[in-house]
C-alpha positions in Angstrom: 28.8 -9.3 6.8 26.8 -9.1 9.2 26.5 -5.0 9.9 24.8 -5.3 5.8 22.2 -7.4 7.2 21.8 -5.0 10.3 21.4 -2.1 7.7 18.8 -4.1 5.3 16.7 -4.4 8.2 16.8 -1.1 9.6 16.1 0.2 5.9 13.4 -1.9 5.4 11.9 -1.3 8.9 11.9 2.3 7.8 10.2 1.9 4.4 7.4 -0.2 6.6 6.8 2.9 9.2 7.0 4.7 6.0 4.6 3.1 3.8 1.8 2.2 7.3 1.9 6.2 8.2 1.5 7.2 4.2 -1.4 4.8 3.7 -3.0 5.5 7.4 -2.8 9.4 6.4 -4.5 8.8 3.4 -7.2 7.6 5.5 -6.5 3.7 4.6 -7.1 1.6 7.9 -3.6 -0.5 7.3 -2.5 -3.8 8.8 0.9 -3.5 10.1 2.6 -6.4 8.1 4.9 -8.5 10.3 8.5 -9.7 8.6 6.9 -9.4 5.0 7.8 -6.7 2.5 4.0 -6.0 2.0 1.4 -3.6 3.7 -2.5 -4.5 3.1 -4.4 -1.4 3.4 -8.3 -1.4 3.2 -9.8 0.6 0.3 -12.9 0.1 1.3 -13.4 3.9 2.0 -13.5 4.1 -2.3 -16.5 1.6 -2.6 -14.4 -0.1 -5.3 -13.7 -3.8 -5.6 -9.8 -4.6 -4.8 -9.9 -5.4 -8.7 -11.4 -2.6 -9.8 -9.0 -0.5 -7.4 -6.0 -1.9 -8.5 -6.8 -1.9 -12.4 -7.8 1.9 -12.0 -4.7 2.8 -9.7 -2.3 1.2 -12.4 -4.1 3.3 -15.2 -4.9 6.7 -14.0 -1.3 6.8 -11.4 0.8 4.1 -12.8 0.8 2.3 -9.1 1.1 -1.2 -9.0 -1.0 -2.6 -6.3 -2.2 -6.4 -6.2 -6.2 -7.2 -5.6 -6.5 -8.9 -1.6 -9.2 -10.6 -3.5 -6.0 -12.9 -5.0 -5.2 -13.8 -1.4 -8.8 -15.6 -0.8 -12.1 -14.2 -0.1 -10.9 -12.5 3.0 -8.4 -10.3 0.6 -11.5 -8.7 -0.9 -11.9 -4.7 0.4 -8.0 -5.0 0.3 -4.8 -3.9 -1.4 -1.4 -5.7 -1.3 1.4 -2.8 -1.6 5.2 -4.2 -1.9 7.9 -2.0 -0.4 10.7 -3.9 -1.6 11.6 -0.7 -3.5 13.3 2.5 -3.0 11.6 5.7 -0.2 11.8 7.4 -3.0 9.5 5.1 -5.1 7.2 4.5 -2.2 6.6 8.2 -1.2 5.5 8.8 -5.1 3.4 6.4 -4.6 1.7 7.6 -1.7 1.5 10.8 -2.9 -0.8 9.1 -6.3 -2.3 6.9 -4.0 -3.5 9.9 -1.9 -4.9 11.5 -5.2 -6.7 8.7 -6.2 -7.9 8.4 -2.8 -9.4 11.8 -1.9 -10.6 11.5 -6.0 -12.7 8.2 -5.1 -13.8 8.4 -1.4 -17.2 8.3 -0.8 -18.7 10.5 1.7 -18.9 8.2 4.9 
């Protein structure tokens, strides 16, 4: 019924505030995605290609991230993060993604 819907949307509104604050705390300048399940941080700060990033995340933290380089040349610099998943799979994923992170920042 309706009050199911009401609930999906405050749940997923909370996984969004959620995932935004994680990735802005890592130090990730992060779009704040309107009505999609998806947050696209910039991972500039790492020097990396969004390839590069996304192929290391998945092998050194087990992190699925998808390249922004998939989503056009105006992706590229950028990471798309899903958080159509549990909190408690997106706050272990911030807490790799924040390890990779400080592991891979260059100095600014």
């Amino acid at each position: 019924g309706e009050e199911n819907v009401a609930e999906m949307v405050e749940d997923y509104n909370h996984r969004r505030l959620v995932i935004v604050k994680g990735l802005r705390e890592i130090g990730l300048l992060c779009f704040e995605p309107k009505g999609a399940f998806y947050a696209f941080p910039s991972i500039k700060c790492t020097g990396m290609s969004s390839e590069e990033f996304a192929e290391k995340l998945l092998t050194e933290e087990k992190v699925v991230v998808v390249p922004g380089s998939a989503f056009g040349p105006g992706g590229e610099g950028h990471v798309r993060c899903c958080y159509a998943t549990s909190l408690t799979k997106i706050e272990e994923a911030l807490l790799r993604m924040k390890r990779f992170v400080d592991k891979y920042r260059k100095e600014a």
